[in-house]
N, C-alpha and C positions, 0 to 999 in steps of 0.2 A: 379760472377764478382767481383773482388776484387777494392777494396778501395787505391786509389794509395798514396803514404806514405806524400803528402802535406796533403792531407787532415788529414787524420789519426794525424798528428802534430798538424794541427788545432783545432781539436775536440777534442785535450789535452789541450789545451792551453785556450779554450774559455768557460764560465761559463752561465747559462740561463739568459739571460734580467728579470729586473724587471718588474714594471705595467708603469715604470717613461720613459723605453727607447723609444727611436726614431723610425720613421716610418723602416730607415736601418736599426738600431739595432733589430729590430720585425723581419723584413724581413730575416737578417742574421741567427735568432736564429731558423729560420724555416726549412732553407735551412741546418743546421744541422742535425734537426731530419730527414726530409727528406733521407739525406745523410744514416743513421743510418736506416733507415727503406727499404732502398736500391732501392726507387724512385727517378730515377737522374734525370727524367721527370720533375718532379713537384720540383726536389732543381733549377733544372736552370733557374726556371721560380722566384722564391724565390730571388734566389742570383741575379738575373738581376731587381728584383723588388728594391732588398737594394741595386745598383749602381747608379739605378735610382732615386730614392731619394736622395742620396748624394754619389756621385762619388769618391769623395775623401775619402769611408772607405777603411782604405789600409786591414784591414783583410779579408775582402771579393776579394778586387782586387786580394790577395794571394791567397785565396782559390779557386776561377771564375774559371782559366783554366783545373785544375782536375779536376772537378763537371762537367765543360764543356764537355772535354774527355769523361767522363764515361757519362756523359747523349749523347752523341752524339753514342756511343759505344752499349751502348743500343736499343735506335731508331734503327739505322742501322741493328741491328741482329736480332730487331723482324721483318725488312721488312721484311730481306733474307727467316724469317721464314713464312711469310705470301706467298712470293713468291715461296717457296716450297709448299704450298699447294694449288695454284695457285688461292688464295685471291686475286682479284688485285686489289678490292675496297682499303683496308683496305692497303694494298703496296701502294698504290696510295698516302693514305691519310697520311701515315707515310714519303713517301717525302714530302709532303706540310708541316709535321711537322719541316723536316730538313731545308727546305729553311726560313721558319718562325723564325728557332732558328739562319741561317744564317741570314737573317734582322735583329733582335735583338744583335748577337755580333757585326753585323757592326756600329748596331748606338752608341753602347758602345766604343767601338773601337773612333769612332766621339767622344764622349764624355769626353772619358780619355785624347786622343790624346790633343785635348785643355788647358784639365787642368795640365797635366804633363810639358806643353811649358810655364805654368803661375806659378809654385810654387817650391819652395825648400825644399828637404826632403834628408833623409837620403837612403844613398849608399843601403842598402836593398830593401828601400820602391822604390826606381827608378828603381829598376831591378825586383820587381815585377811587375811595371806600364809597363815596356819594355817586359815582359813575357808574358803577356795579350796583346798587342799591336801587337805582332807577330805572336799569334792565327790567324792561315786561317780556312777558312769555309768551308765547305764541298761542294765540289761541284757537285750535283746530276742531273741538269738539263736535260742531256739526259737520266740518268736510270726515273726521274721523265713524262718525257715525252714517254718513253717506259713502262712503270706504267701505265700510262693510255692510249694509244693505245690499251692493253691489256684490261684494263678492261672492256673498249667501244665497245671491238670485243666480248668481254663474254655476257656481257647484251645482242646486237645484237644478236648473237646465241642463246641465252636463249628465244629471243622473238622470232625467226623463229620456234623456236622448242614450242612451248606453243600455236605461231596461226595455225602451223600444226594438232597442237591437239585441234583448238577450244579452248581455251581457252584465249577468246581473253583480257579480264581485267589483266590479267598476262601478256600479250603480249606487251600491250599497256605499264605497269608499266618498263617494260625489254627495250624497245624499248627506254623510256624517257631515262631510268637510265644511256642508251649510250650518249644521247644528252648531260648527266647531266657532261661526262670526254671528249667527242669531239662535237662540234655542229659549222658547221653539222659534220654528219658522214653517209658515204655511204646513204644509203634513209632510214635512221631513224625516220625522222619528219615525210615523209609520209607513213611510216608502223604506226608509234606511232597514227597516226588520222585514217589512216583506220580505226584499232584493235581495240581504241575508240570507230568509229562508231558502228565495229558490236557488241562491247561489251554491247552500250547503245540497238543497236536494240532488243540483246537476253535477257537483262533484262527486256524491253518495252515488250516483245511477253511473260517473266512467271507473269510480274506483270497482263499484263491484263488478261491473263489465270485465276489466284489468283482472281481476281476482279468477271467474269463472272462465278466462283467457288460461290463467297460470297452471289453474288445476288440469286443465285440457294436456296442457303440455307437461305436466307432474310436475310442477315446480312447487313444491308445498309452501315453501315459506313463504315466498312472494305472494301468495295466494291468501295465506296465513296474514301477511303486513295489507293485503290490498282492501279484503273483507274488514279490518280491522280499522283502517281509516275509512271505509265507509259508514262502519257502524258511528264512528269518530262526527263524521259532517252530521247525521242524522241518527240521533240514536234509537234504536229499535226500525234499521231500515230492513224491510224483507227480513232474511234470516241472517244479514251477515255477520251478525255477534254468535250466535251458534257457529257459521261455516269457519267462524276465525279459529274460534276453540278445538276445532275439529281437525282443522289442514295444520292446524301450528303443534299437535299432537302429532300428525302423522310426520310432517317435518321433523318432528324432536326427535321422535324414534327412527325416521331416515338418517340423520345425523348422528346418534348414536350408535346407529349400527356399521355405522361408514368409520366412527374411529375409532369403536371395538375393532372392525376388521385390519384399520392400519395398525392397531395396538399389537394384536396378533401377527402380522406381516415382521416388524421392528423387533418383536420377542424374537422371532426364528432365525434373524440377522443376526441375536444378540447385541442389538442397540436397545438395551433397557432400560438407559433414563429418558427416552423416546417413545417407549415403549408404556412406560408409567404414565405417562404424561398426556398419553393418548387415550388411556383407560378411564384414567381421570376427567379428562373431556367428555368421553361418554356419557360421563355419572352426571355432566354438569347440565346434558340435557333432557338425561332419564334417571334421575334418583333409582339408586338398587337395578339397574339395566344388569342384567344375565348376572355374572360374577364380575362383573369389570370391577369394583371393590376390592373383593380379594385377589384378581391380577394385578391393580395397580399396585397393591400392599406388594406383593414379592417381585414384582419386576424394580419395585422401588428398591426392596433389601439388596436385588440380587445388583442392581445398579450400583447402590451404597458400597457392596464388597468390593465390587471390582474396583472401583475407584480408590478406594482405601488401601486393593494391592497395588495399583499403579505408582500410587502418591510412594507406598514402602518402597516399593521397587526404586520408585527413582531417587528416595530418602539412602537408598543404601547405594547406589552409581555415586551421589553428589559426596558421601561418606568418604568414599575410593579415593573422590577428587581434590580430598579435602577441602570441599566446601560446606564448612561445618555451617554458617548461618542458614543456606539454602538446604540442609538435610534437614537442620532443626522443623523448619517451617513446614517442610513435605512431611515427615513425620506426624507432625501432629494435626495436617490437615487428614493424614489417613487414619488415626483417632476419633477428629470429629465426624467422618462416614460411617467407621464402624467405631463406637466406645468401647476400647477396651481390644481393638485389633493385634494380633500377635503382641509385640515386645514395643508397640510405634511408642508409647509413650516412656519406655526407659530408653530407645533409642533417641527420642526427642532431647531426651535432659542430657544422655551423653556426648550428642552433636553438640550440643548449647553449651558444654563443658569444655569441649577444645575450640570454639572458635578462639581465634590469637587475641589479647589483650590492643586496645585501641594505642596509640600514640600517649594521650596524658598517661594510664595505664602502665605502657612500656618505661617510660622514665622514672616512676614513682618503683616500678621491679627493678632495675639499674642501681637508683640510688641507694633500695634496700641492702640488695649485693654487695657494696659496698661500703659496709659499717664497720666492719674490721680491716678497712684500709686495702691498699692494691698495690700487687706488685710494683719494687722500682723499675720494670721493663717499661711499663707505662709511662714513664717520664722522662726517657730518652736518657739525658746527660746524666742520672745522678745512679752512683754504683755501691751506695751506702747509706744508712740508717731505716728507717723506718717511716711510715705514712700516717697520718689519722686525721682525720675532721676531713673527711673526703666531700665535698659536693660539687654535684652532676649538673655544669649549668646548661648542656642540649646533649639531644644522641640524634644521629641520622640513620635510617636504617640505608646500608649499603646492598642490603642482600638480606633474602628471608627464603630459607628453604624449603621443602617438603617436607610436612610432616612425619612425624619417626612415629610411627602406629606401637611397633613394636614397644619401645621406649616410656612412648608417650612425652613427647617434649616439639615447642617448636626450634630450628636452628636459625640463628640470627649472625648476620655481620653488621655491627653496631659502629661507628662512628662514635667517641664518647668525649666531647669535653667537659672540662672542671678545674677546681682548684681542688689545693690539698695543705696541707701542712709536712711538713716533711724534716724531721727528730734526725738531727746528723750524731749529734752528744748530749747529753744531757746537758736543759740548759740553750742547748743550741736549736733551733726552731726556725723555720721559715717558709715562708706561705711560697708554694709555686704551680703552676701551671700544667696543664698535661690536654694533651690533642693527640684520639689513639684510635686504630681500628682495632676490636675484640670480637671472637667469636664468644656467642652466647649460647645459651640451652635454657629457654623459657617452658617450665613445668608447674602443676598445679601438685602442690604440697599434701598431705592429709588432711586438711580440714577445706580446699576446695581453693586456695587462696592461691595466685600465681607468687611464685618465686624462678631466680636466676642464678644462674652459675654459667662464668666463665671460666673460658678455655688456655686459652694460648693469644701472645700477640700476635698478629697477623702482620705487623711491621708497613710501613709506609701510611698513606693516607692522601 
């Protein structure tokens, strides 16, 4: 299908929208590529989307009537092709598409019409608002209505021929799909319910077949699910509303008693939150089944304990290892198993107590430590006066030892730079320097708050 030479002019003329244009200007640039990709379907839907937004783009109103044409030129010769192969669904649907594109030129048509009787524009632009305005619509209403005659004769057919052969689910489907282009149509509705009916009865007759199949071989539940969709297609078929309620009890209680017995197998293993778990299922298919209540109740507790001595146990390994954040957490998850389990929650808070102060932390203890000034070892060349107005401008940790349990302190090798002020005579003052490795001893004071104390210089750096 060729491109009629407006368009072809406009797709010289016009450059892609930015991220900044208008809902029209989007719309327009879509209905380009469209054009270019030789879907005239989807530009007329495009090009009427950017009129409707703003009416007044006159390069679209240029373009609108060839897009039109060829999207209209289009639809129309996939009908004829649908209706050669005597689709008459899809023929059908391709009129509703032409009358749909006729509603939409007309309300544009409304639209322009308004705005053309309200504005002044140039001798071009009015004779493109008049070229659009003069667009007729296709008027398909008797092929659309002989479209579907057709097709509602085809379904019809298609159902006689389908319950001729038994085949009534197809029949009943064929019989709607008439209703779905004429209703009524000749006696549609009541073939379409019939072919229903027997379609539910010959399903009701294999499910319960299927059903008295399962029970033969004890499969309760499938017997249970099979009576149960038969009663489903037809209700009150035979008995299979009673035989559901019957095998899906016996099933319940087969299941039941199958994970009471692994409940009991897992108890003797001593796998008890396995064991809970399974008693519990029990319950889930027999309310109050034997005791499974009160087994799942103490296989739960006895599960609860053990877990809560594991978690100590390894709360107090992680202790040893001083890994105070990882004890805290074990701790207190063996708390939340058992509330209230041995000592887990003073041991929690005393893990939580010596994990080591973070980095901000460490320098903020550093800086405290030294508010009465610091040794002149600290500052290499100078062998007299005194220090004050000390600040810590970084520390590096060179080295962090193992915990002193005994003690209670961490051991630090600090890296400390700073300035200082440094009193030689009275009077005599001068700010210097200092770059020093010190061993440290970071301990938590009486009221819970770290403090430090250094040691000795360590010399070098």
């Amino acid at each position: 299908m060729r491109i009629s030479n407006r368009i072809v002019i406009g797709l010289g003329l016009v450059f892609l929208l930015g991220a900044c244009a208008t809902v029209s200007e989007q719309k327009f640039a879509l209905a380009q590529q469209s054009v270019q990709q030789g879907d005239y379907g989807a530009a007329f839907d495009q090009a009427a989307q950017s009129l409707q937004a703003n009416i007044g783009n006159y390069k679209m109103i240029g373009l609108f009537p060839g897009i039109a044409d060829q999207a209209y030129a289009q639809q129309l010769s996939g009908i004829e092709q649908h209706k050669q192969t005597r689709d008459w669904d899809r023929a059908a649907y391709g009129y509703d598409r032409v009358t749909a594109m006729n509603r939409t030129l007309n309300q544009l048509q409304q639209a322009l019409a308004t705005f053309g009787n309200r504005v002044n524009t140039s001798k071009a632009n009015r004779a493109a608002i008049n070229t659009m305005l003069a667009m007729a619509p296709h008027d398909v209403g008797v092929l659309r209505d002989e479209a579907y005659q057709n097709a509602a004769a085809a379904h019809y057919a298609n159902g006689q021929r389908y319950a001729k052969g038994r085949a009534y689910r197809q029949a009943q489907a064929e019989f709607a799909g008439a209703l779905s282009f004429l209703n009524p149509y000749r006696d549609a509705g009541v073939a379409a319910e019939k072919n229903g009916h027997l379609a539910d009865l010959a399903d009701a007759k294999i499910y319960y077949g299927r059903a008295v199949q399962a029970v033969q071989q004890r499969d309760y539940r499938a017997a249970s699910i099979a009576f149960a969709r038969a009663d489903g297609f037809i209700p009150g078929y035979r008995d299979a509303y009673t035989l559901a309620a019957k095998y899906k009890t016996l099933a319940d209680r087969a299941d039941a008693l199958l994970r009471y017995q692994s409940g009991e197998q897992l108890a003797a293993s001593q796998h008890y939150r396995e064991a809970a778990a399974a008693f519990t299922e029990a319950l889930s298919f027999v309310p109050g089944f034997r005791d499974a209540s009160l087994l799942a109740a103490r296989y739960t507790e006895l599960a609860n304990r053990a877990d809560a001595d594991r978690y100590y146990a390894q709360g107090v390994e992680l202790m040893q290892a001083d890994r105070f954040a990882e004890a805290a957490r074990s701790f207190e998850q063996s708390d939340q198993f058992v509330p209230g389990f041995r000592d887990a929650r003073v041991m929690a808070a005393r893990a939580a107590y010596f994990v080591p102060p973070d980095g901000g932390q460490l320098i903020h203890i550093v800086q405290q430590s030294v508010q009465q000034g610091i040794p002149l070892s600290w500052l290499h060349d100078a062998h007299r006066g005194y220090t004050e107005d000390v600040q810590v401008a970084s520390i590096s940790v060179r080295l962090q030892g193992r915990f002193n349990h005994r003690h209670e302190f961490w051991p630090y090798r600090l890296r400390v730079k700073g300035t200082c002020k440094l009193e030689i005579a009275k009077g005599n003052e001068q700010v210097v320097a200092f770059d020093t490795v010190v061993d440290y001893r970071v301990f938590r004071d009486d009221f819970g708050g770290w403090q430090a104390s250094f040691r000795e210089l360590r010399g070098g750096h």
